[in-house]
N, C-alpha and C positions, 0 to 999 in steps of 0.2 A: 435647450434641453439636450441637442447630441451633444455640446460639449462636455455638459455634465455630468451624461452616463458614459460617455470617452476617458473621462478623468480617473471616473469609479473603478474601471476597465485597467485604464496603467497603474492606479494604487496594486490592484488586487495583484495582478501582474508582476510588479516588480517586487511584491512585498514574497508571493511563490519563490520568484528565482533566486530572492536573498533566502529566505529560510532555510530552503533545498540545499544550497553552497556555504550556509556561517551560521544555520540555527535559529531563534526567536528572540534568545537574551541578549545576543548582542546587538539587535537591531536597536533602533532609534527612530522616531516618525520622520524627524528631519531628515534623514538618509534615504527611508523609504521614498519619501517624497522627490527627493533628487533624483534620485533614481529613475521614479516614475515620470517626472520632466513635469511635476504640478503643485500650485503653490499648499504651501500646511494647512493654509484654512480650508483643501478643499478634501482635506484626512478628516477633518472633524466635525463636516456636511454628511459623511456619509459615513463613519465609523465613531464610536466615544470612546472606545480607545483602541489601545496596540492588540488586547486580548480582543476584543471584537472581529477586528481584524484578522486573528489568527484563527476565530472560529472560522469567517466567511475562506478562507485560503483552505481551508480543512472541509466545509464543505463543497468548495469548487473542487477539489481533487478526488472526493471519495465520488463527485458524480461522475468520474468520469471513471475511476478505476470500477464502481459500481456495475456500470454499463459494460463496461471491458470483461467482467464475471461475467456478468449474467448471461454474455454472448457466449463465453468460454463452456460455460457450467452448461447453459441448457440447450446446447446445440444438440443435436441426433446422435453423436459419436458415444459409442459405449463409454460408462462412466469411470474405466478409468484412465482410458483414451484422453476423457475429458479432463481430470488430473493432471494426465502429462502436461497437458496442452496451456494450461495453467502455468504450470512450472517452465517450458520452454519461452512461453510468452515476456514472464518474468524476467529470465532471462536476458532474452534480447534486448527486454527493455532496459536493464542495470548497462547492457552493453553499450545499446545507445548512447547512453545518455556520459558512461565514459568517454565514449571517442566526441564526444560534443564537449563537454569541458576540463576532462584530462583526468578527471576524477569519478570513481563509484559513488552516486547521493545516495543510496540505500535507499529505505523506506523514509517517506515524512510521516507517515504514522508512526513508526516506530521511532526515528529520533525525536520526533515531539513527546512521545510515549518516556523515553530515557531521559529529555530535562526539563519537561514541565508538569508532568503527573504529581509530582508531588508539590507543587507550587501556583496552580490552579485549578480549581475544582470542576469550575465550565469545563474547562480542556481535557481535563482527567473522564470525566462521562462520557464527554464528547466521543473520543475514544475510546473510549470503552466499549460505545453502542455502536461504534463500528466493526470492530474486532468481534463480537456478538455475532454484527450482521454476518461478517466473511467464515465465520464459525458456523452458521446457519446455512449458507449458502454451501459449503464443504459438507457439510453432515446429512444432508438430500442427495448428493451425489455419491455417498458411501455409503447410503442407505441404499441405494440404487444397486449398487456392487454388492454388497450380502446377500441381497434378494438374489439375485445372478447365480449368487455361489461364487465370485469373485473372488470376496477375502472371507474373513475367518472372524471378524474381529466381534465383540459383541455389546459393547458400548459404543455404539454411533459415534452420539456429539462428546464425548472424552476421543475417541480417532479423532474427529475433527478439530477440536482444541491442537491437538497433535501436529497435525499435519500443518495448520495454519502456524502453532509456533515453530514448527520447522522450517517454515518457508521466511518466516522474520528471522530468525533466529542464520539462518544460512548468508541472507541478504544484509544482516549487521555483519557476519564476519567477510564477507565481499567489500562492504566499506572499511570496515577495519584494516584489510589488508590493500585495498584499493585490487583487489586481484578479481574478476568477477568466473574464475574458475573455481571456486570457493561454492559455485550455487550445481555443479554438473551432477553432483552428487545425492541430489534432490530426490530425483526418482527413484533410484536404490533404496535410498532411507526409506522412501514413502511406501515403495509395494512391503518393507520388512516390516514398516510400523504397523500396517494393514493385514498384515497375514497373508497376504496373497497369494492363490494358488500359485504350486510353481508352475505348474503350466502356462497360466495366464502370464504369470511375470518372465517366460520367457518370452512370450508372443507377443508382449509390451515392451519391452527391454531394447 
């Protein structure tokens, strides 16, 4: 039995770090599998196919980016302290993850969101009711900040639609350019798109 949740473990595994580095289409189970160092028939013990597969790699990552919010979002720090913190986080982490393999991976939400929404429907929701949740989770913490007198803004979750596609939308042109300076610009945007007092957004800034 440890063997064969071991196995489960390097499919999932290796099937992440291709995704991340070359996308979903061009994979193949037989690569995956090499990769993971486990023979084919033990991809199709535990997954029926390569989209299956892509759900469980989709929800192994949102639990963990999940958790990474939810600490960010509902810590004690004024909520738009907590925005930043969001954004710097992000940051680091695009940084990271260039000096580990030479390249920006962007979002896997969102590259999966750019070539498989329109060619799988599972994947397409999938994503969708994620992008939902981080939209939910953004629009409590800007709801927080109007209460305050923070910002200005007056429809909540459209800010939050906002703010969330601004942080994909910043984090594609970082991979785009491979330059993860492309993301510093973040918080600027974000207290403008917010209305934020200017007082506060000097005392944030």
């Amino acid at each position: 039995m440890g063997r064969t949740s071991d196995a489960k473990e390097k499919i999932l595994s290796a099937a992440h770090s291709l995704i991340e580095l070359r996308g979903y289409s061009a994979l193949g189970v037989a690569e995956i599998c090499k990769t993971a160092g486990v023979p084919k028939g033990s991809f199709y013990y535990f997954f029926e196919s390569k989209e299956a597969l892509a759900l469980a790699v989709i929800d192994e990552q949102w639990a963990v980016q999940q958790s990474d919010w939810t600490r960010i979002l509902n810590s004690g720090a004024e909520p738009l302290q907590r925005l930043r913190q969001l954004f710097e986080e992000t940051e680091a982490e695009q940084r990271a993850g260039q000096q580990s393999c030479g390249t920006v991976s962007g979002c896997m939400f969102g590259n999966l969101t750019l070539e498989m929404s329109n060619q799988t429907e599972a994947v397409r929701k999938h994503l969708q009711e994620i992008f939902d949740a981080q939209v939910e989770m953004v629009d409590s913490v800007i709801t927080e900040a109007l209460q305050r007198g923070d910002v200005t803004v007056t429809d909540t979750r459209e800010a939050a639609r906002s703010v969330v596609a601004q942080l994909e939308g910043q984090v594609l042109f970082a991979k785009l350019y491979n330059n993860t300076s492309q993301l510093s610009a973040l918080w600027t945007n974000c207290l403008a798109l917010l209305g934020a007092r200017t007082a506060q957004a000097s005392a944030d800034a």
